[in-house]
N, C-alpha and C positions, 0 to 999 in steps of 0.2 A: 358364614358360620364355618368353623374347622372342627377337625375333629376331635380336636384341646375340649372343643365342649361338650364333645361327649364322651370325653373322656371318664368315663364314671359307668361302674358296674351296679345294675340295682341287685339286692341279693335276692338271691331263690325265695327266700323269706317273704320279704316283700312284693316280689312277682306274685307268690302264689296267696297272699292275703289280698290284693288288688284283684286281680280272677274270682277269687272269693266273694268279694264286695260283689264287685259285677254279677257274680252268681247267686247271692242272695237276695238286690235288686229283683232279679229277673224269679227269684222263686214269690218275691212278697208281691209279683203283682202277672202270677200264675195262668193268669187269664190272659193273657198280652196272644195276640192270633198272628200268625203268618200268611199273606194272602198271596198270591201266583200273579205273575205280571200281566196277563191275562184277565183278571178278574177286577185288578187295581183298574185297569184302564176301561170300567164299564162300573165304579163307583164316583158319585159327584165329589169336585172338588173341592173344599172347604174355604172358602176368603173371609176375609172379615168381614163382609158384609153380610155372606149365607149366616156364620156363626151370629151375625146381631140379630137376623130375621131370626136365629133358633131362639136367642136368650128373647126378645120380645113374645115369640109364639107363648113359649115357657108363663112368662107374664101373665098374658090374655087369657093363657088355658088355664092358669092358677085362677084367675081372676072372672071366668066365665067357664067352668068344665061340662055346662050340658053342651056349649058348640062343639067339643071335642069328638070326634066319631067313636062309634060306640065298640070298633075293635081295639080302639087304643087304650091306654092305661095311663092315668096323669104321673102314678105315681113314677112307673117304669122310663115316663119320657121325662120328668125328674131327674132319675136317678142316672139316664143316658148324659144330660146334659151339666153335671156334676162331674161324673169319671173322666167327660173331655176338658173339662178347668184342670180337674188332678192331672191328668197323663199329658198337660198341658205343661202343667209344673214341672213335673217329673220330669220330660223334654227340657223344658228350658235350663235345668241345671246337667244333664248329661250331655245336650248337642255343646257346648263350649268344650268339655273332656274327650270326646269325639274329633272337634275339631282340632285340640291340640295335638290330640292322639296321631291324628292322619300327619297333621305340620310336620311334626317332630320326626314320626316316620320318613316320612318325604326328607326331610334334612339329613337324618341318621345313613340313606340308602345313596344322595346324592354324592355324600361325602366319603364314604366308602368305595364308591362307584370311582371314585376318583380315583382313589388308590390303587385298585383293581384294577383300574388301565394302566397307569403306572406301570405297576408289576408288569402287566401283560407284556409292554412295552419293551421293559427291562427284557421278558424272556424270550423279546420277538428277537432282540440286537444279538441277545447272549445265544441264541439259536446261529446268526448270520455267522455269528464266528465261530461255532464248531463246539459249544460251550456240552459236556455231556449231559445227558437226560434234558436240557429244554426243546429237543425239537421234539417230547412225549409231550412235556407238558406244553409248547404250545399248540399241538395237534390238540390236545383236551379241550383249551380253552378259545382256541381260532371256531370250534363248533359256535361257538357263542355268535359271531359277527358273520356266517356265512349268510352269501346272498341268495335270497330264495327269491328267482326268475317273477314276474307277474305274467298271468296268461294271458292269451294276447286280448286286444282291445274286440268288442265285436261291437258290428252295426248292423244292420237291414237284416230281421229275421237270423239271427245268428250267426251270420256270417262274419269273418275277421274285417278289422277295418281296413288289410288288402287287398279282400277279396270283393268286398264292397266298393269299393275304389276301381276294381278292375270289370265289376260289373255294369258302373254308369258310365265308364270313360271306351271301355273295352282297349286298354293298354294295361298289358299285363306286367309288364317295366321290361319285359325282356326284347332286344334288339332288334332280333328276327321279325318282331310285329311290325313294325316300322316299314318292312318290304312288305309285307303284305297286303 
């Protein structure tokens, strides 16, 4: 992909009626919860299979409601088992807008990425030769690509994988040990 195709400006217009959609979605179905990564990971998982056991339960307790225990409500586990078909639909037409959304992202930021080394590139050369104001701008932009050191490795109770090394072998690499 180049950026010939994205070459194209959505207008403000249309930016801001897409947002819109998205935010009227989200107001017509007001009840939608936000749960903590924390709490997600202590709710069961849903397969198709748990989902067939719920729509058969649904069935058997339509079809037998004294077995159902008596703090439950047929109607309420009904009306559970319905909003997940809806929010099901729902899903299945925004995760494909989702997923374009992210693609096209990902392709928009690649292709630009591109060009922005480019440039950088350009202002690395136009710096070597004395070129004025790029060794500002590429002091700006060289922040981007600096290397930030890793700490060192550790092993045994903390210790660096030096010092660990110098505690089973007891050779510290320095010379002097060798005479002793």
């Amino acid at each position: 992909m180049s950026l010939d195709q994205f070459n194209l400006v959505v207008a403000p217009e249309t930016e801001a009626q897409a947002i819109q959609g998205v935010k009227d979605a989200g107001s017509l179905l007001g009840f939608l919860q936000d749960i903590s990564p924390d709490d997600r990971r202590g709710y069961a998982k849903m397969s198709v299979s748990k989902q067939d056991f719920i729509d058969k339960t649904l069935i058997h307790g339509e079809q037998h409601p004294n077995i159902l225990p008596q703090y439950t409500n047929l109607e309420s586990f009904r009306n559970g088992v319905m909003l997940i078909k809806c929010l099901e639909r729902v899903h299945a037409q925004v995760k494909p807008l989702n997923e374009k959304l992210q693609d096209t992202i990902m392709l928009a930021r690649a292709e630009v990425y591109e060009v922005a080394r480019a440039f950088y590139s350009a202002v690395k050369e136009a710096a070597r030769h004395g070129v004025p104001e790029m060794e500002h701008i590429l002091k700006d932009l060289s922040y981007h690509f600096r290397k930030i050191s890793a700490p060192p490795k550790t092993g045994e109770a903390g210790k660096t994988a030096k010092t660990a090394k110098t505690a089973k072998t007891g050779n510290t690499g320095n010379a002097d040990d060798v005479n002793q």
